[in-house]
C-alpha positions as CSV (number, residue, x, y, z in Angstrom):
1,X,106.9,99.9,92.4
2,X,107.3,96.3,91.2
3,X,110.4,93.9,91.2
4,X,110.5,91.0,89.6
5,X,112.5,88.3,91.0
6,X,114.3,91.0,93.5
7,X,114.8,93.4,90.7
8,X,112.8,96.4,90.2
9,X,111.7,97.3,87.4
10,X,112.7,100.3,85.7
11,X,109.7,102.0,83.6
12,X,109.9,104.3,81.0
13,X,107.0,106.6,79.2
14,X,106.6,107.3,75.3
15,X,106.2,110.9,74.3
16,X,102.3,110.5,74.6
17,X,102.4,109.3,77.9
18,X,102.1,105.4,77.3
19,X,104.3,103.1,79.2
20,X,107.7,101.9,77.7
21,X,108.7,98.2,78.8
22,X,112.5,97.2,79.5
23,X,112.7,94.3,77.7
24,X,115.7,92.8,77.8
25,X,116.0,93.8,81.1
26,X,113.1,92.1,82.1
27,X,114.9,88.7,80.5
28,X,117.7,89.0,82.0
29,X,116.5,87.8,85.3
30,X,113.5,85.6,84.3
31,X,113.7,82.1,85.8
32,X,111.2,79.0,85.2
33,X,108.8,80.1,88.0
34,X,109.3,83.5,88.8
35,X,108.2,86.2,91.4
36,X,106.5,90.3,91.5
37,X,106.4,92.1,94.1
38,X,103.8,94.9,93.7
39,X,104.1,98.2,95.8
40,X,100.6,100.2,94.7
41,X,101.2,103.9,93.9
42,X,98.6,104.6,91.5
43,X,96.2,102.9,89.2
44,X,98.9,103.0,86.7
45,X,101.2,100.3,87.9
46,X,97.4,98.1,86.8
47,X,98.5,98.3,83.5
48,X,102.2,98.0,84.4
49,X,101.3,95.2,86.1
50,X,99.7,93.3,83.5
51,X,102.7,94.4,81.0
52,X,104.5,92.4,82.9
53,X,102.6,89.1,83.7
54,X,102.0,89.4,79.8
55,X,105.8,89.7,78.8
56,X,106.0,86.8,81.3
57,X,104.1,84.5,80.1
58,X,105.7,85.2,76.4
59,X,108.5,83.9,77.5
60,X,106.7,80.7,78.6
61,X,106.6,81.2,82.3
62,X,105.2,80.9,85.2
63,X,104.6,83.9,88.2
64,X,103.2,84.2,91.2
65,X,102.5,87.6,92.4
66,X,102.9,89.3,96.4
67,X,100.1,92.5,97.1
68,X,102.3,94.9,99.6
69,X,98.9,96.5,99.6
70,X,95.9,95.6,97.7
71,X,94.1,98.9,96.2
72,X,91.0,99.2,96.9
73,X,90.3,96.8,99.8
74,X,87.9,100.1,101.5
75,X,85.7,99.6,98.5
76,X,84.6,95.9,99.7
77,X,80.7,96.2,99.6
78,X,78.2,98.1,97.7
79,X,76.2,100.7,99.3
80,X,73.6,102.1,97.0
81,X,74.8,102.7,93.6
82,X,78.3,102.6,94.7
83,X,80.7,101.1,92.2
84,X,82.3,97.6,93.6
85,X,85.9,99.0,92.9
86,X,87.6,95.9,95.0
87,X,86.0,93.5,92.8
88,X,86.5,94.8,89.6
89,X,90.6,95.3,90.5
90,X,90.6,91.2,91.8
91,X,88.7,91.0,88.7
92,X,92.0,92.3,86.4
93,X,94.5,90.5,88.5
94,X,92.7,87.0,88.5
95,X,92.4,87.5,84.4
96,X,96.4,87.5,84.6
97,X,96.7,84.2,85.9
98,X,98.8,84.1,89.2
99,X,99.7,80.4,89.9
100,X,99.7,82.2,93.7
101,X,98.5,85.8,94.6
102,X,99.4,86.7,98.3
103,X,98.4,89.8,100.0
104,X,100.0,91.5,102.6
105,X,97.5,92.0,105.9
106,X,94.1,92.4,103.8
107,X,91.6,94.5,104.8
108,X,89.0,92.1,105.2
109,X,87.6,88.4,103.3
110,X,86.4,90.1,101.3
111,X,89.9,90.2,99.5
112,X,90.2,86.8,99.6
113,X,87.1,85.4,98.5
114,X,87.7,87.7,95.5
115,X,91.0,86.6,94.4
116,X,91.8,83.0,93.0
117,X,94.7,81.0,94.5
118,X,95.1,83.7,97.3
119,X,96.5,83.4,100.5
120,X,97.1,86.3,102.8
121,X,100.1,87.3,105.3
122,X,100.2,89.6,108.6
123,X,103.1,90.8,109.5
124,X,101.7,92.6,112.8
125,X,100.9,89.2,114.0
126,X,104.9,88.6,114.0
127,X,105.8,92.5,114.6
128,X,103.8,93.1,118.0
129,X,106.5,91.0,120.1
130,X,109.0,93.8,118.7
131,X,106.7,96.9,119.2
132,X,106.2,95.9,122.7
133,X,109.6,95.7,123.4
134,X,110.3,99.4,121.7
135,X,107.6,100.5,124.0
136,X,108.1,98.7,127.2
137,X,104.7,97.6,127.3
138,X,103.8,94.9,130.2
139,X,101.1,92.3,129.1
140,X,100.5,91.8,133.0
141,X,98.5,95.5,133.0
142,X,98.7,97.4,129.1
143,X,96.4,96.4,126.9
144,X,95.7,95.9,123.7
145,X,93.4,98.4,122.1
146,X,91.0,97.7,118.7
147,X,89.4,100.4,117.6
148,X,86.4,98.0,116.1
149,X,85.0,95.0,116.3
150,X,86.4,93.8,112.5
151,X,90.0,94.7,113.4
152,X,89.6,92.8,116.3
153,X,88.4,89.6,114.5
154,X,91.5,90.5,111.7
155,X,94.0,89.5,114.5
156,X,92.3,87.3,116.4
157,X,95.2,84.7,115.3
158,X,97.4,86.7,118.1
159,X,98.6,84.4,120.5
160,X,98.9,85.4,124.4
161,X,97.4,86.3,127.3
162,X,96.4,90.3,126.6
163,X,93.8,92.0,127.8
164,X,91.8,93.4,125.1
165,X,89.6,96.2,124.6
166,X,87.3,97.1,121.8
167,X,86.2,100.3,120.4
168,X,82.5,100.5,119.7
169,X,82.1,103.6,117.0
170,X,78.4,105.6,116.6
171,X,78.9,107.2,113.0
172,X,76.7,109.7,111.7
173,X,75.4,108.3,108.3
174,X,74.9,111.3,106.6
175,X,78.6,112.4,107.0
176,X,80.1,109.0,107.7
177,X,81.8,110.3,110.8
178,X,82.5,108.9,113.8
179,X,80.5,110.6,116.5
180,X,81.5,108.7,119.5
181,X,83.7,105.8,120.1
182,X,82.9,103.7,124.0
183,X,85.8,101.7,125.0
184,X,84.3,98.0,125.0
185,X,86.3,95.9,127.5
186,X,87.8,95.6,131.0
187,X,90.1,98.3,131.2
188,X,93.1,98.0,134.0
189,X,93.6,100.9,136.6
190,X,95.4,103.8,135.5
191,X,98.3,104.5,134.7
192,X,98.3,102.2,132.1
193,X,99.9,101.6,128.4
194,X,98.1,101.1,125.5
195,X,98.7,99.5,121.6
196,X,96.2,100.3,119.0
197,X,96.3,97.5,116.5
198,X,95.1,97.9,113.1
199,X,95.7,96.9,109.2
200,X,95.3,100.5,107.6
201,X,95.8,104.4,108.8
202,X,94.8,107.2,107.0
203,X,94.1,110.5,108.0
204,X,94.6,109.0,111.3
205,X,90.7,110.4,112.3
206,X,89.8,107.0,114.1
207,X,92.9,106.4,116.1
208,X,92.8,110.5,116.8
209,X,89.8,109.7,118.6
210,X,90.8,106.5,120.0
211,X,93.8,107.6,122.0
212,X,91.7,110.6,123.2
213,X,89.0,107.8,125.0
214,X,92.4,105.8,125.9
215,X,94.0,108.7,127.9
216,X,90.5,110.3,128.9
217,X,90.6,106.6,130.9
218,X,93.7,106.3,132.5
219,X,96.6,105.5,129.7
220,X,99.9,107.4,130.3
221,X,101.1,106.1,126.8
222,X,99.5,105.1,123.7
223,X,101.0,103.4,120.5
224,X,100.0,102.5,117.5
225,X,101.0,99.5,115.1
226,X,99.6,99.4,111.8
227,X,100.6,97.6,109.0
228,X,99.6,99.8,106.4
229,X,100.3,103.5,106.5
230,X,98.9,105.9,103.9
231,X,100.9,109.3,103.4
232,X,98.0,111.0,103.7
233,X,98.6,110.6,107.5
234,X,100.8,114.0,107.0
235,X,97.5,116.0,106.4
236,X,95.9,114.9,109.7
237,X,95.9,115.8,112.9
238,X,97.2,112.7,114.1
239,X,100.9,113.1,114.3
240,X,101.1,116.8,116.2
241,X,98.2,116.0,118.6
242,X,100.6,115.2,121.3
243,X,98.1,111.9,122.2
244,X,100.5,109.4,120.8
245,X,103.6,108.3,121.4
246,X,104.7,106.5,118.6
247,X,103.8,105.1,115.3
248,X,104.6,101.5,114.0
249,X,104.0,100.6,110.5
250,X,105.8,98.4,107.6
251,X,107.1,99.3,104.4
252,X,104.0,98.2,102.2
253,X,103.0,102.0,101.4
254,X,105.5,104.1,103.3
255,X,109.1,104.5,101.9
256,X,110.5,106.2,104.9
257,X,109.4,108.3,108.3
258,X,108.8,111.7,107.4
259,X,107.6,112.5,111.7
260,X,110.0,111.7,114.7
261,X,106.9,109.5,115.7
262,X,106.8,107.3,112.9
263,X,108.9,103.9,113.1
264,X,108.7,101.7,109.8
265,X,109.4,98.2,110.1
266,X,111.5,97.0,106.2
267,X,109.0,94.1,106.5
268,X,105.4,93.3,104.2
269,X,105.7,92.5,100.8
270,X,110.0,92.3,100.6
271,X,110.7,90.1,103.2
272,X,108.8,87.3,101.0
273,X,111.1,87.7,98.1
């Protein structure tokens, strides 16, 4: 999905399966310095993407460009001959020429040392005040829960007194999955409540495991706030495990809550329009 000043943009496909631009409608709402909002769904909206900066810049202006989510951002190192995917798709949208790229909640730096004139957003910093509320969660004795030591780093800007505690994950290399996961951290007497805070959910596999740890040591209730929520989340196990309670996450992938559990915030890349 893409909009372009607040509009979205309607696409259309040739016979052979190339992509038909609206061009007058794309002209009708152009302005000296205008704005896209892209919502990945496939690598298709790459090309659609640069359709549009293109027919953009034919018309003499400028754009700045908002990520909801930037593809990729998983693929941010190379391990063996793997191919560096993230780099090669900042590659394409740096060749556009942005006067501004901003990403919603990036995975890691990574992102951003890759992109030119980038700056990045977090939403969860700004939504956890709101989830806490939903889930009556008392800073004095809940805590907040990372499930490694990089998404604890990611939101170290977080201001207040919580008390944290880290997951610490042993993966088995061959498979790449998570073995074990120790809770790192003082963790208060039970019963207590617990948030996991993270940028990106899957499957759900990691935060599976770490509400099993959480309840296995002492937490009545266990949420989860993420700001980017895949829909292959519907294939886990996550959502009918019964280990947690609720589900926060923004708009950036998700369109709407397809689980009772599942609460989506109309937040990430459309509240910057």
């Amino acid at each position: 999905m893409m909009k372009v000043n607040g509009t979205e943009i309607t696409f259309g496909t040739f016979p052979n399966g190339e992509t038909l631009i609206d061009g007058d409608a794309i002209q009708s709402i152009l302005k000296p310095i205008n704005t896209v909002i892209w919502k990945y769904e496939n690598d298709g909206d790459l090309i659609k993407l640069m359709f549009i900066k293109r027919y953009i810049d034919q018309h003499q202006a400028a754009s700045s460009l908002i990520v909801a989510y930037m593809p990729y951002s998983r693929m941010d190192r190379i391990e063996g001959a793997s191919a560096f995917t993230l780099k090669y798709t900042a590659g394409l949208i740096n060749s556009l020429n942005f006067i501004k790229v901003i990403v919603i909640e990036p995975h890691s730096d990574v992102t951003m040392a890759l992109l030119d004139r980038s700056e990045a957003l977090y939403p969860t910093l700004s939504l956890l005040a709101q989830v806490a509320d939903a889930a009556s969660l008392d800073w004095s004795k809940d805590v907040l829960f990372f499930p490694d030591a990089g998404a604890q780093k990611r939101y170290s800007k977080l201001k207040g007194d919580y008390k944290q505690v880290v997951g610490f994950k042993q993966r088995d290399f061959a498979t790449g999955r998570i073995q074990r996961l120790e809770l790192v951290g003082q963790v208060p007497d039970a019963p207590f409540k617990a948030l996991i805070v993270d940028d990106l959910c899957s499957y759900g596999g990691t935060f599976l495991l770490s509400a099993e740890r959480l309840r296995e040591a002492g937490a009545s209730h266990v949420y989860l706030l993420v700001a980017h929520c895949e829909k292959s989340i519907y294939k886990g196990k996550l959502l009918e495990s019964g280990l947690v309670d609720g589900i926060y996450t923004t708009d950036t992938i998700l369109d709407v809550a397809g689980h009772d559990i599942i609460h989506i915030f109309e937040t990430g890349g459309f509240i910057y329009e």
